[in-house]
N, C-alpha and C positions, 0 to 999 in steps of 0.2 A: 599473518592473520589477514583475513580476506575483507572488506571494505562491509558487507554483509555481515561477517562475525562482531564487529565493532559495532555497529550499529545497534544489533541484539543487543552485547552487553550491554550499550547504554540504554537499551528500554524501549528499542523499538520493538515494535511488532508487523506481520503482516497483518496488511489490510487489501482487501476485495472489496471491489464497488461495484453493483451493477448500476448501471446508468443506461436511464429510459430516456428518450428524447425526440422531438419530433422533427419528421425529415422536412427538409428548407420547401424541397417543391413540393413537395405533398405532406401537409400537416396535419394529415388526418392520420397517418399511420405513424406508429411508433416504432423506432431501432433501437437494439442494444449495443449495448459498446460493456467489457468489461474492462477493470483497471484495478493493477493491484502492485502495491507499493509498499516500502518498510515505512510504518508512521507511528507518530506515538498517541495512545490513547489517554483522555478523552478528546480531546483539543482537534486531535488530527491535522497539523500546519500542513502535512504533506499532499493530502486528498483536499484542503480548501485554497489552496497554492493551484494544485490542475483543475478545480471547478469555476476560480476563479478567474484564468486563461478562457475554461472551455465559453462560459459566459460574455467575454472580452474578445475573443479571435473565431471562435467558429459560430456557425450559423443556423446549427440546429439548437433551437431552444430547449434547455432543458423541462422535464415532464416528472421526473423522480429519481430519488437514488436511494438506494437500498446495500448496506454493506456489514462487513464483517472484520472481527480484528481477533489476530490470536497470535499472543506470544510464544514463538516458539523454544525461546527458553529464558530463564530468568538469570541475573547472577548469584543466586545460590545452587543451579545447579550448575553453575561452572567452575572448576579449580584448576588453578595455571599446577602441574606439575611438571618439575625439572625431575630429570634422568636421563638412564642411555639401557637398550638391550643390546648386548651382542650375543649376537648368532654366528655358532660355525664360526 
């Protein structure tokens, strides 16, 4: 099982950030940056974990953030099935 599928079952979801921010030499203009991450909602550790770096290490200040989060599946729609097909 893939590092991503664990994750899921335990309840993460993706999330999408867009993130507005003003450039260091010219603060008149805004750039985007997106960023998207498996995190859990509402809390989101994982998007305040990388906002909380971007505010500490880089040097464009941020201006806004706008994001989305959506499970892409839950554990009830998952069911561990054992078996085997043979073919041929």
């Amino acid at each position: 099982m893939t590092s991503e599928m664990e994750l899921q079952l335990k309840g993460y979801g993706l999330t999408t950030a867009q993130i507005l921010y003003r450039m260091p030499d010219h603060p008149t203009f805004l750039q985007t940056y997106i960023w998207q991450h498996y995190d859990i909602a509402p809390d989101f550790p994982e998007m305040r974990h990388f906002l909380k770096f971007w505010q500490e290490k880089l040097d464009g200040p941020l201006h806004s953030v706008r994001y989305v989060h959506r499970k892409l599946i839950s554990a009830s729609e998952w069911r561990s099935l054992k078996g085997e097909f043979i073919l041929h």
